[in-house]
N, C-alpha and C positions, 0 to 999 in steps of 0.2 A: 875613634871607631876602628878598630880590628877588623882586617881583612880575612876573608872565607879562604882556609886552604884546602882546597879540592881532593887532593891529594891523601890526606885523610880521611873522606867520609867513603860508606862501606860500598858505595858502585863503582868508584872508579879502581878497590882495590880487587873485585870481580870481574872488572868490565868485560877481561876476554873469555870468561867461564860463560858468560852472560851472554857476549858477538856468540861463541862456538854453540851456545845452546841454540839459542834464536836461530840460527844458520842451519841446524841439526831439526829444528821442528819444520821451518821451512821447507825442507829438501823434504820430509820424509812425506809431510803434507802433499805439497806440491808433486810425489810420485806418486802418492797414492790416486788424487783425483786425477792428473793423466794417464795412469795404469786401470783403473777401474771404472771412471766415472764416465771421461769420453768417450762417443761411441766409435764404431768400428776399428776398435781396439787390436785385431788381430790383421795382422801383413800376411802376405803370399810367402815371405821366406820364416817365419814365424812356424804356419802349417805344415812345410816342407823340413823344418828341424822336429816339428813335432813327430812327425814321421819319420825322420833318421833316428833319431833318439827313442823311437819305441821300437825299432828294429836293430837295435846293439847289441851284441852279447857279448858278453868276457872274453868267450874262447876267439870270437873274431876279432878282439880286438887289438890282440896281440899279433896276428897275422896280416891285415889290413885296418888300421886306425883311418879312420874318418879325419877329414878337415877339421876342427876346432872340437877333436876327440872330447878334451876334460869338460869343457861346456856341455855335450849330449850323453856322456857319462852322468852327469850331476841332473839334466833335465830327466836321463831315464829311471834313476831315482826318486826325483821328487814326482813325477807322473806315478810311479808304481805306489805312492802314498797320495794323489791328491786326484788322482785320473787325467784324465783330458778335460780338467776346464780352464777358465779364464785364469785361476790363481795359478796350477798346475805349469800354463804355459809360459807365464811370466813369472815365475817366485825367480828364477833363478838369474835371470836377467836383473830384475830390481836388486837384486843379492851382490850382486856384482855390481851395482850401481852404488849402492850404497857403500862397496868396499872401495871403489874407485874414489867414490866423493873423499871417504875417512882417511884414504893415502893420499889425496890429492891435500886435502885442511895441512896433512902434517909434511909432506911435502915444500907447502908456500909458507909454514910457521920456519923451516929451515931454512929457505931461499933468503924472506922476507923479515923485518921488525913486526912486531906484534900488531900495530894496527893496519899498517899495510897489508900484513898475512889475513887478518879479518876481513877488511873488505873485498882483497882477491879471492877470497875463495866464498863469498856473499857471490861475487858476480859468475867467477867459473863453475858452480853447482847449481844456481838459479838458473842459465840458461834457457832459451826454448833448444839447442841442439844437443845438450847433456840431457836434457831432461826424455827429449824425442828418442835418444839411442838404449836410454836404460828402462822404458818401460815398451819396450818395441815386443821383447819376448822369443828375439832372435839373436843370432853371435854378432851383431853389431856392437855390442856394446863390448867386447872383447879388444875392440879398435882404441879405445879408451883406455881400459883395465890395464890389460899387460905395460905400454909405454910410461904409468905412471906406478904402477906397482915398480918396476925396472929401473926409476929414475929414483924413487923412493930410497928401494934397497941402496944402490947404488950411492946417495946421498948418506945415506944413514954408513957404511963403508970407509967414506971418504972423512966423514966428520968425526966419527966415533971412535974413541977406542974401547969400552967397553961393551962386550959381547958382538966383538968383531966379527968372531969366527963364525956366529950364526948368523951374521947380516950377512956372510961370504956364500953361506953356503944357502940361505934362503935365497939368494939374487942367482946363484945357479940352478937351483932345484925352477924357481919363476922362471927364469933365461929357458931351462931346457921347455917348459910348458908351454912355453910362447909360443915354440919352435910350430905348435899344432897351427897357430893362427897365422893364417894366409899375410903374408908381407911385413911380419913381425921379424925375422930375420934382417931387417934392415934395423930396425932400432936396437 
């Protein structure tokens, strides 16, 4: 009697295409029903960016920039295409949720072995407090964003030598962008 080798048949030679998928429908799921489905969806700092962010303009903003400027740059955009509603206020936040999750996944694949990097980022994307900051609709989730985008580049710098020079000069262009968000200066 022949023993089954594993190792051979075609799930385990997908397995982590398979974890990253799973993990990927999860997250995108599980924002959308706390972004849209639960009710009183909108915060008091939420409404208050709304209203920074439909009072920006170019010419000020190079005179006086706002606290987490490229964030109400990007919300007065997508508002001038979606107006003031529920999607309007939140696209941009879940946007950045979603880019935080995707440099957070390749972030723990570089820290981490393959299955270890799976289940860490199962558990750090599922969260109730990732989950609460990225569909909030406000610059909270920037508290997230920039530290692992930074750590990311940074990683990617350290390990890499191919396409150094832009992993140099994205963690600087990132780095000076940060500089908008309040206590980001420390990381």
């Amino acid at each position: 009697m022949s023993k089954i080798d594993i190792t051979t048949s075609l799930l385990y030679r997908w397995r982590y295409w398979i974890g990253y998928s799973l993990i990927g429908i999860a997250l995108v799921s599980l924002l959308g029903v706390a972004a849209f489905v639960i009710p009183n969806g909108l915060t008091t700092l939420a409404l208050a960016g709304v209203i920074t962010s439909s009072q920006l303009t170019i010419s000020e903003l190079w005179h006086t920039a706002p606290l987490n400027a490229p964030f109400y740059l990007a919300q007065h955009a997508v508002l001038s295409v979606f107006g003031v509603t529920l999607v309007g206020i939140k696209l941009i936040s879940i946007i950045l949720g979603l880019a935080t999750a995707f440099c957070m996944i390749l972030l723990l694949r570089h820290w981490f072995s393959g299955g270890i990097a799976v289940l860490a980022s199962l558990l750090a994307v599922t969260t109730g407090q990732f989950l609460f900051l990225t569909q909030q609709g406000d610059t909270s989730v920037l508290y997230l964003f920039w530290p692992t985008v930074l750590l990311l580049l940074a990683t990617l710098v350290a390990k890499q030598i191919r396409f150094r020079t832009v992993w140099i000069v994205l963690f600087f262009v990132a780095a000076s962008l940060s500089l908008y968000t309040p206590l980001s200066v420390y990381v």
